[in-house]
Every structure is written in C-alpha cells, then in structure tokens.
C-alpha positions as CSV (number, residue, x, y, z in Angstrom):
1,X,0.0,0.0,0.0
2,X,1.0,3.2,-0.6
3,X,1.3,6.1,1.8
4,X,-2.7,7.6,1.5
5,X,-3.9,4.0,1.3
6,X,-7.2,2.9,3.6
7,X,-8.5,-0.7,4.4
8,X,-10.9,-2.4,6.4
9,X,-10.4,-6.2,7.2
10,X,-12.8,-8.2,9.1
11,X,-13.1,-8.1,12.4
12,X,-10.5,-4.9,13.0
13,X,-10.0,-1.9,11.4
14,X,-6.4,-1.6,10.0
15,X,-4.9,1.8,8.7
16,X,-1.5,1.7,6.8
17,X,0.8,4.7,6.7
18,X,4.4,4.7,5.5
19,X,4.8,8.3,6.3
20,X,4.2,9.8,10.1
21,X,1.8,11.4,10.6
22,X,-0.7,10.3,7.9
23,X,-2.4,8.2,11.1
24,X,-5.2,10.2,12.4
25,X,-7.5,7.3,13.9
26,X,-10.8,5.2,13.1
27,X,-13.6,3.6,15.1
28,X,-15.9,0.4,14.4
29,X,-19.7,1.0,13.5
30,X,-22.5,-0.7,12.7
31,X,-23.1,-4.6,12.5
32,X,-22.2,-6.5,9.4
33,X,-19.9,-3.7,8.3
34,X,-17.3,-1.4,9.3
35,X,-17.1,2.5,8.5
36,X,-14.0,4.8,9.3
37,X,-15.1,7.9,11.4
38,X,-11.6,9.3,11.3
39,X,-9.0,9.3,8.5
40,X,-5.7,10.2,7.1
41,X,-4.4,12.9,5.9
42,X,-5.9,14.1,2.9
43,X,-7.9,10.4,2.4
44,X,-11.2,12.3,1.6
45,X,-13.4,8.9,1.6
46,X,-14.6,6.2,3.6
47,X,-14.6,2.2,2.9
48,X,-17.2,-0.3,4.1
49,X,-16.3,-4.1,5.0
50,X,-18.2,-6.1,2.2
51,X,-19.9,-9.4,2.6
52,X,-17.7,-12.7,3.1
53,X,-14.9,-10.6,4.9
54,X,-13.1,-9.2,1.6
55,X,-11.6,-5.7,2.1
56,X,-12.3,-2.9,0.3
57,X,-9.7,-0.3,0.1
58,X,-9.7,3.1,-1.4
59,X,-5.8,4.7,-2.5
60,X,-5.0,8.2,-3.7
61,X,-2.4,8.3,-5.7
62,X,-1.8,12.5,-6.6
63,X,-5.3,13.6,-8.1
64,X,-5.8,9.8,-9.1
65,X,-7.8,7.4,-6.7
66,X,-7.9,3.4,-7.2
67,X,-10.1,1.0,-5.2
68,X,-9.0,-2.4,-4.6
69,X,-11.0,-5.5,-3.7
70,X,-8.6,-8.3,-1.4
71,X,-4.8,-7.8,-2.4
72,X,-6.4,-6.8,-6.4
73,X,-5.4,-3.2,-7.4
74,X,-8.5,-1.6,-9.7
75,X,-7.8,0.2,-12.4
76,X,-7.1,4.3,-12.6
77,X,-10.4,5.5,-11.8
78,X,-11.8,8.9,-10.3
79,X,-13.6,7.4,-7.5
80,X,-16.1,7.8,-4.2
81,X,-17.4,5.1,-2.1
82,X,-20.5,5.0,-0.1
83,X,-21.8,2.2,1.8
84,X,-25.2,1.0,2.5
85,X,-27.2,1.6,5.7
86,X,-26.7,-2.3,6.6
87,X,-23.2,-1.9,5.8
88,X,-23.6,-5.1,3.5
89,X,-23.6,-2.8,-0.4
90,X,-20.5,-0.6,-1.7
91,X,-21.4,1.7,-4.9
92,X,-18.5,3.6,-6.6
93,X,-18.5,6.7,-8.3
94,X,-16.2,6.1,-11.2
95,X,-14.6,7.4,-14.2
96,X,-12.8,5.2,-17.1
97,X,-12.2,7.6,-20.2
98,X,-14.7,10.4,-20.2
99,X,-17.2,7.9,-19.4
100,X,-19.0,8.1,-15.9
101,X,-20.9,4.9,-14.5
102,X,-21.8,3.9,-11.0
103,X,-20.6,0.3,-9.8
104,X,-22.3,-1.6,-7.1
105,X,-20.7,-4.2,-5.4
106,X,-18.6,-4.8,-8.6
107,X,-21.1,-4.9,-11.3
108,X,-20.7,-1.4,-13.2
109,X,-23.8,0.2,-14.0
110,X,-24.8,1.6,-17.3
111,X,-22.6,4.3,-18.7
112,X,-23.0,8.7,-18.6
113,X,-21.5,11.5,-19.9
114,X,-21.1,12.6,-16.1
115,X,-22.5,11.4,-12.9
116,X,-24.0,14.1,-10.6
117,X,-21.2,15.3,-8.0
118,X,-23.1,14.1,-5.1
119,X,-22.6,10.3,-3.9
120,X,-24.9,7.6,-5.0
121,X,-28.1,7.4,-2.2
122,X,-29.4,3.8,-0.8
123,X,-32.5,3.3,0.4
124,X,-33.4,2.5,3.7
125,X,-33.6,-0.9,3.7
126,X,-30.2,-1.2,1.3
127,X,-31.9,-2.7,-1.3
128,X,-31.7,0.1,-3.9
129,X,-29.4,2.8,-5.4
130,X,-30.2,6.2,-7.1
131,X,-27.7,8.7,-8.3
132,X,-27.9,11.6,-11.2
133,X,-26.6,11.3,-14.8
134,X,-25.9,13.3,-17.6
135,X,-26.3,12.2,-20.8
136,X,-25.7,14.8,-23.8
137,X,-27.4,18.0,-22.7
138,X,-29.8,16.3,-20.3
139,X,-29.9,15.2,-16.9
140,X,-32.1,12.5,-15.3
141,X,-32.4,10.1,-12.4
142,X,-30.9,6.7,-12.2
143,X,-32.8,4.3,-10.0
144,X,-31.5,0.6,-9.8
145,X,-30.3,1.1,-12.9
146,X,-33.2,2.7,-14.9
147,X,-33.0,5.8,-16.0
148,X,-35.7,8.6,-15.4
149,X,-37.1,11.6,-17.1
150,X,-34.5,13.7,-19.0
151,X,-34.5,17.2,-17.5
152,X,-31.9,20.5,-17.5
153,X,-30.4,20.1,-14.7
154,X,-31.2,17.6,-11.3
155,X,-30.2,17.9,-7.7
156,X,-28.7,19.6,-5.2
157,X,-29.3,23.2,-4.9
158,X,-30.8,26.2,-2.7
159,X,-30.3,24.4,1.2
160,X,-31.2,21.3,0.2
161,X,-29.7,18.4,2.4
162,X,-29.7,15.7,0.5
163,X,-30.5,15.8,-3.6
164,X,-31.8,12.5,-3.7
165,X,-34.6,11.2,-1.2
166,X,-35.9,7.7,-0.5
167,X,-39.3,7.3,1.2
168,X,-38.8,5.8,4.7
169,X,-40.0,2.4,3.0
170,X,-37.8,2.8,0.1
171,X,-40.6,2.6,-2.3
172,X,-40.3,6.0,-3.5
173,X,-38.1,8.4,-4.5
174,X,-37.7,12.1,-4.9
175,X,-35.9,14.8,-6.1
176,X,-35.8,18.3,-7.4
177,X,-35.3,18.5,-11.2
178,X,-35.0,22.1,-13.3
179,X,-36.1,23.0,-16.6
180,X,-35.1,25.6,-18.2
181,X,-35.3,28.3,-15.7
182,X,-37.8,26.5,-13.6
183,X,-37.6,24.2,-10.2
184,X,-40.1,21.4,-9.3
185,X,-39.9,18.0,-7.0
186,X,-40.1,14.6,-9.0
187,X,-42.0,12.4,-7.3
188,X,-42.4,9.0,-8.6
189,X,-41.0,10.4,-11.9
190,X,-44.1,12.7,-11.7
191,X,-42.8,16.7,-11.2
192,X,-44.8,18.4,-9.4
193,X,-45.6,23.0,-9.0
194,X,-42.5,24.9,-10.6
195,X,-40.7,27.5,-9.2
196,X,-38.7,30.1,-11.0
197,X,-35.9,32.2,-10.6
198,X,-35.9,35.2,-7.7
199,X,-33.7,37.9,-9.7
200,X,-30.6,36.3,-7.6
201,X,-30.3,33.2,-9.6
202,X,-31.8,29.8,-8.3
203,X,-34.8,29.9,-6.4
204,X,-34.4,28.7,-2.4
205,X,-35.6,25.4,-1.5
206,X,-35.6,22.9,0.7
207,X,-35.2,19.2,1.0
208,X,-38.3,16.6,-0.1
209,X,-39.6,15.1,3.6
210,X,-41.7,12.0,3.0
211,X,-44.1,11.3,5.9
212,X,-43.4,8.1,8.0
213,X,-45.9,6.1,6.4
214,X,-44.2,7.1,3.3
215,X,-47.2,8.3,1.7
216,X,-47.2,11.8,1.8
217,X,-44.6,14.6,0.6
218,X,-43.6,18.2,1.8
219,X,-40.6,21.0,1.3
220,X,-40.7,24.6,0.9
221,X,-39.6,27.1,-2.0
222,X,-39.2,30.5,-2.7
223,X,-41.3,31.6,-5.2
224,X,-40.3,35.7,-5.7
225,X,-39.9,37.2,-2.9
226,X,-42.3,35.1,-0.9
227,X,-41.9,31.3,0.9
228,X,-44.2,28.6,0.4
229,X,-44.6,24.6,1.5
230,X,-45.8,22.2,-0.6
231,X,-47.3,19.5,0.7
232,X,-48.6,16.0,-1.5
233,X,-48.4,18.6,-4.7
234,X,-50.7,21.3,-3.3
235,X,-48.5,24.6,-2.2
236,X,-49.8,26.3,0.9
237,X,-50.1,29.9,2.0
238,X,-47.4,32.2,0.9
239,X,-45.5,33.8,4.0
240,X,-42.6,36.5,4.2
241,X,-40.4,33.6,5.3
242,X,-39.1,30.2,6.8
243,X,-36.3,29.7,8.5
244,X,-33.5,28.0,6.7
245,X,-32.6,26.1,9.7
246,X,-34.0,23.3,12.0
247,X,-36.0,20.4,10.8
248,X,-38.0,22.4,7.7
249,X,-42.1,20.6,7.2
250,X,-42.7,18.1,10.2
251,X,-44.9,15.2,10.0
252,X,-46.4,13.8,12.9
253,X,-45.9,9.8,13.5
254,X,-49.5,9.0,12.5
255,X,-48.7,10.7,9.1
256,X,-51.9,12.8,9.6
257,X,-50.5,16.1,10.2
258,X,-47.6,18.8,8.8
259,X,-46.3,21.4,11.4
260,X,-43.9,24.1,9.9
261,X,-42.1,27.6,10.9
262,X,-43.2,31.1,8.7
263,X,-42.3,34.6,9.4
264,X,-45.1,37.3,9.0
265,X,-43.4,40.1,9.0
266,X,-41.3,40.6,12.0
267,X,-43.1,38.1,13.9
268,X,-43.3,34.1,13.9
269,X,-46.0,31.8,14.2
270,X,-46.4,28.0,13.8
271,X,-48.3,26.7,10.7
272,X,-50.7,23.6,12.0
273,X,-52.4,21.6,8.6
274,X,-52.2,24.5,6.9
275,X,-53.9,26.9,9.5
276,X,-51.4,29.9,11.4
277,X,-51.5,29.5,15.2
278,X,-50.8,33.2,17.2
279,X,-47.8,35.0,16.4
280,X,-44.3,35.6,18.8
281,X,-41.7,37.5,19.1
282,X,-39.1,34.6,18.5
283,X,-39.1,31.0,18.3
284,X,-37.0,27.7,19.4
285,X,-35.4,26.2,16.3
286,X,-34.9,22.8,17.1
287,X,-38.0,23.0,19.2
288,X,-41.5,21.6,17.4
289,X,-42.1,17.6,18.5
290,X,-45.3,16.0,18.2
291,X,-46.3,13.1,20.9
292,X,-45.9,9.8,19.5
293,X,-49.4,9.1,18.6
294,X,-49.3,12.4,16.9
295,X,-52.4,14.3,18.5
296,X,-50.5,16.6,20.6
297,X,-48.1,19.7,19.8
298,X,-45.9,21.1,21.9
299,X,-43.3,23.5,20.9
300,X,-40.5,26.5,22.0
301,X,-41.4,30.5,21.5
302,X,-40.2,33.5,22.9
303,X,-42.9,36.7,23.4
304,X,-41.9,40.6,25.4
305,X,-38.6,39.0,25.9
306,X,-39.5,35.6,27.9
307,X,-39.3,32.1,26.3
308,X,-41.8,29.8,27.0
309,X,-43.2,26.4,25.8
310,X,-46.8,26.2,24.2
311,X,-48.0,23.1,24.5
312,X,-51.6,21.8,22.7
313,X,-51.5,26.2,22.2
314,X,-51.1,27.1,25.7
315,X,-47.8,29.0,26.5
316,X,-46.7,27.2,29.8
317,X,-44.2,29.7,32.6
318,X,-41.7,32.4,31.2
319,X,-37.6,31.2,31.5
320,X,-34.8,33.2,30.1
321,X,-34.0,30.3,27.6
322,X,-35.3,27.3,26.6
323,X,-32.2,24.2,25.8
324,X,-32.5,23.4,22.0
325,X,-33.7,19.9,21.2
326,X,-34.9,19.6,25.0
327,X,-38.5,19.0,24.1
328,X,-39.7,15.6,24.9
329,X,-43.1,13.8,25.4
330,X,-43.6,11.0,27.3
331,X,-44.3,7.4,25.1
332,X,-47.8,7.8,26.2
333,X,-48.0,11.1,25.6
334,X,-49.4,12.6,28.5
335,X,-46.4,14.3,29.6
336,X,-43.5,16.9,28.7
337,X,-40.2,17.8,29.8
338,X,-37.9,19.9,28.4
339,X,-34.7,22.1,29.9
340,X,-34.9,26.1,30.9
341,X,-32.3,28.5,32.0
342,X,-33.1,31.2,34.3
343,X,-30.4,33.7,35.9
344,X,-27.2,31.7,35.9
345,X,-28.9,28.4,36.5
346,X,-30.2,25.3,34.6
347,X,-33.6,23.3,35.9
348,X,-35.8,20.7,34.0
349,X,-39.4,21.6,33.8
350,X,-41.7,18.6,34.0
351,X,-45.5,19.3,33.0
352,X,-44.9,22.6,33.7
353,X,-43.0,22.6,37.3
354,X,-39.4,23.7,37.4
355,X,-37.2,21.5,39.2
356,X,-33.7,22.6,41.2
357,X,-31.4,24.5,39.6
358,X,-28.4,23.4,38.7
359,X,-25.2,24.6,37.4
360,X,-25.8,22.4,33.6
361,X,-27.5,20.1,31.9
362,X,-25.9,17.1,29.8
363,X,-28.0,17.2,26.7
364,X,-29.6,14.2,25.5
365,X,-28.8,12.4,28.7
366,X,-32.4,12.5,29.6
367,X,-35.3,10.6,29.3
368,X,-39.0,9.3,30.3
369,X,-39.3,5.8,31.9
370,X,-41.5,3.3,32.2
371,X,-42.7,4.2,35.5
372,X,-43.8,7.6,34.5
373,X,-40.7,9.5,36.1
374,X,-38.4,11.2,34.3
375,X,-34.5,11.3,34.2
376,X,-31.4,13.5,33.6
377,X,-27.9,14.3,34.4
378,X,-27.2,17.7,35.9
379,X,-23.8,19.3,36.8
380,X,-23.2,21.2,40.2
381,X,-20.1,22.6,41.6
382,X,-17.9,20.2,39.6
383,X,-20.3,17.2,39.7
384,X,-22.1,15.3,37.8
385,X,-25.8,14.0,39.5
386,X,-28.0,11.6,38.1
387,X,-31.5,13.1,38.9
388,X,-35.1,11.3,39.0
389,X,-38.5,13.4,39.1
C-alpha cells in the first residue's frame, strides 16, 4: 500500500501509513460492516467491510484514486465510495475515459457522460441505489439502474440536504429537477408545482420530507420574494419567510398532520395543517415535537422578551431560555419535559414545574421511563448528579 492507502479487514480496522503522521484514527460502527469515522491525511473517503470478509480499500495516488477488492489493485479511476445503511452494499463513483458509471458491489452500471457530483443514495432498507446522470445535454435520475425523465439540470441546490430522497419504506423516490429556468420536485418520476428564478439566480428550496408512512410529501420554496410549503403537490399559503434552519415541514408519526415555521413580517407563528397558530416574538429552532401518537403539539417561543413552551397552544411559565432539542413527550403522551435556564442556573421543567437549579444540563442524557418519572444528568459545583422526578 502506498502512503494515502485505507482498508478495512474483518473483524478490526487496519490503517497503513508509511509516512508519520498520515495516522489520524478510526472507530468500528455498525453490524455486518465497518465505517472509518476518522482518516488520514488528505484520504477524503470512507470504505465499508463487504460481505464474506473481503476488504475494500480506497488509494489516492496525486489527483488519481484506485479502489482495490482483497490484495487486487483496480484500475485508474476517479472514484467515491458510499456504503449502505446495513453496511452489506458498496457503490463507486467512477470514471474510465470520459465515461462516468456507478458500480455496485462490482457490477458497473450503465454508462454517462457525467455522474452528478453528489454520492450515489441507498434506500433504507439497502436494497436500492439512485444517483444523477448526464447524458448529452440532459440530466435524469438513475434508480436501480433505470433511467428517469430527462431534464436541464437535477439535484442539489438552494439548502437542500440531501438531492436524492428515499421514502422511509424505500418505495419512493424524490428529487428536485429544473427546466429551463424553472424548479419542481419529482416524485415518482411525476414533477410536481415549478418555481422560477428570484432575480438572484436559483430559487431557495428545501429538502423533499416523505411522511413516516411514506405516503405523503412536503418541502418549501421560494417563489419571488415570498416562501411557500408544498405539501402532496398542493403549495400552501405564501409567507414572508421560513427559517433555513431546523427540521423544515414536520410530520407527525401517524402521518396525519404537517407542522412548519413562517415569518409574518417581523413576527413568527407556527403553521398547524395549513392553518397559522398566534404569532411571537421569537421561536425555538430545534424546538416543534409532536407526541408519539401524533395528536398533541408542543413547541419552544419567545414573546416581550421571555421564552416559553406552548403546548396543545397554551404558552406554559416564562424562562430566560429554553435548551435546544430539550423538548420531549412521554411514550404515552401525557407528559412533557424539556430544559430552561433562568439567571445563571439550569432546571428541568416537568409538565410545567421547574425542578432545582443546577449549574448544567448534559443534553440528550435524559429521558421518560416506564414508571412515569423522568431522568437527567445535571452538573453542580464540579459534579455530575443523576437526577429522578
């Protein structure tokens, strides 16, 4: 191996460097596969452990990369792995010639004129691939090897996430496609409302969020100088804005209903199936959760300069902050916990009552439990406390 060379052997995790300080450091994850977390020095990729313990090994070589199967060099080939979610599937981005093909655990798919920058996306359940292709002037949509619609131009774009979107039962597929100067989501190789240009270039939209039953579809666009979600093909009210940050269109677990962020103004309010709730001031980014049978709301907002949490649309008590990604219902959903700051101290509030103060809080070390009480680690004066309500 050379000295940018990466492999994964079964049952460790092996990095070889001939120079010092190429080593940087790698951890196992996942069962039936391995994936490197950490990497060396200017390796820009990661390898998977394939099936009957072969390695697979990636090796840059200058601007060249080759991939290698056991101790068998590949040929000369631009190249980017991804792995599957099961860890089981490898597909390469490759280039022979000025040909462009995706390969999947060693059978090369058909042949492109270019493949789409992004990586090649798996489904869920690993058992299909989708990726973008040119071919001549068009673009299109390769899924398990068929092509789609040809369009101008496919993919990533605006703040989208992820170009390329499986439905949570891998059924489906979506992406946004352009033509000409207009934007739409393909669903199902059907395209769906277009948006066109703002006088900035591109219009701004999101990524496609399939429901968890996998049946329904949202994002949001700009369309001039207004926003917009459109949800199973329909677009909604048009607002002054949504934020470009947190979670974008959520769907509740039972599929039934879409919760969303829109500015009116300078004000903020929480779009409920369509309908606007009251407006605030400010709101919690990270902080909209449904409980898990979907029939209650509870969410973070901030109104003549306290934050609060509204839950089923009643504010609860004023804090001076509410923690980010604190909000939590219980698995039965009758109640809610979620982390404040007021002064210089730290509490959990629990259906509405503060607990003691504390000097921190270690996110995401908290939870509900089957007995009804509730959980969490707290700091104080150099300690750490494991605390039960």
């Amino acid at each position: 191996m050379s000295r940018r060379t990466l492999g994964i052997a079964a049952g460790a995790v092996v990095l070889a460097a001939t120079a010092a300080g190429l080593l940087a450091g790698c951890q196992a994850a996942g069962r039936g596969g391995w994936k490197v977390v950490w990497m060396l020095a200017g390796v820009e990729r990661v390898t998977t452990l394939r099936n009957g313990g072969r390695i697979v090994a990636v090796e840059q070589r200058g601007d060249k990369w080759f991939s290698a199967v056991g101790n068998q060099p590949g040929p000369d080939w631009d190249i980017g792995l991804v792995h599957s979610p099961d860890g089981k599937h490898v597909a390469e981005r490759n280039r022979k010639g000025d040909k462009w093909f995706v390969e999947v655990d060693d059978q090369p798919g058909p042949e492109y004129d270019e493949i789409a920058e992004y990586d090649p996306v798996f489904s869920p359940d690993s058992r299909r691939i989708a990726y973008g292709a040119r071919k001549g002037g068009k673009w299109l949509v390769v899924v398990d090897g068929r092509p789609g619609p040809e369009c101008d131009g496919v993919g990533k774009g605006g703040l989208v996430l992820s170009p390329l979107v499986f439905s949570p039962d891998s059924r489906r597929v979506a992406y946004w496609a352009r033509e000409g100067e207009m934007w739409f989501v393909v669903t199902d190789d059907r395209p769906g409302p277009e948006f066109g240009g703002t006088g900035k270039g591109r219009p701004v939209w999101s990524s496609v969020v399939f429901s968890p039953d996998s049946k329904r579809v949202a994002y949001w666009a700009q369309k001039g100088d207004k926003w917009l979600v459109v949800t199973d093909g329909l677009p909604g009210p048009e607002y002054d804005g949504i934020p470009d940050y947190g979670p974008g269109p959520v769907f509740s677990p039972d599929s039934k209903h879409i919760a969303y962020w829109a500015q009116k103004g300078d004000k903020w309010l929480l779009v409920m199936d369509g309908l606007p709730g009251p407006e605030y001031d400010g709101i919690v980014k990270f902080g909209l959760v449904y409980s898990p049978d979907g029939e209650r709301v509870a969410y973070g907002a901030q109104k003549g300069g306290k934050w609060f949490v509204v839950i089923d649309g009643k504010p609860g008590p004023g804090h001076d902050w509410i923690l980010d990604g604190s909000l939590v219902f219980s698995p039965d959903g009758r109640h809610v916990a979620y982390g404040a700051q007021k002064g210089n101290k730290w509490f959990v509030v629990v259906d509405g009552k503060p607990g003691p103060g504390y000097d921190g809080l270690v996110e995401g070390e908290w939870s509900f439990q089957p007995d009804g009480s509730f959980r969490y680690l707290a700091l104080r004066s150099g300690r750490v406390y494991r605390v039960r309500r």
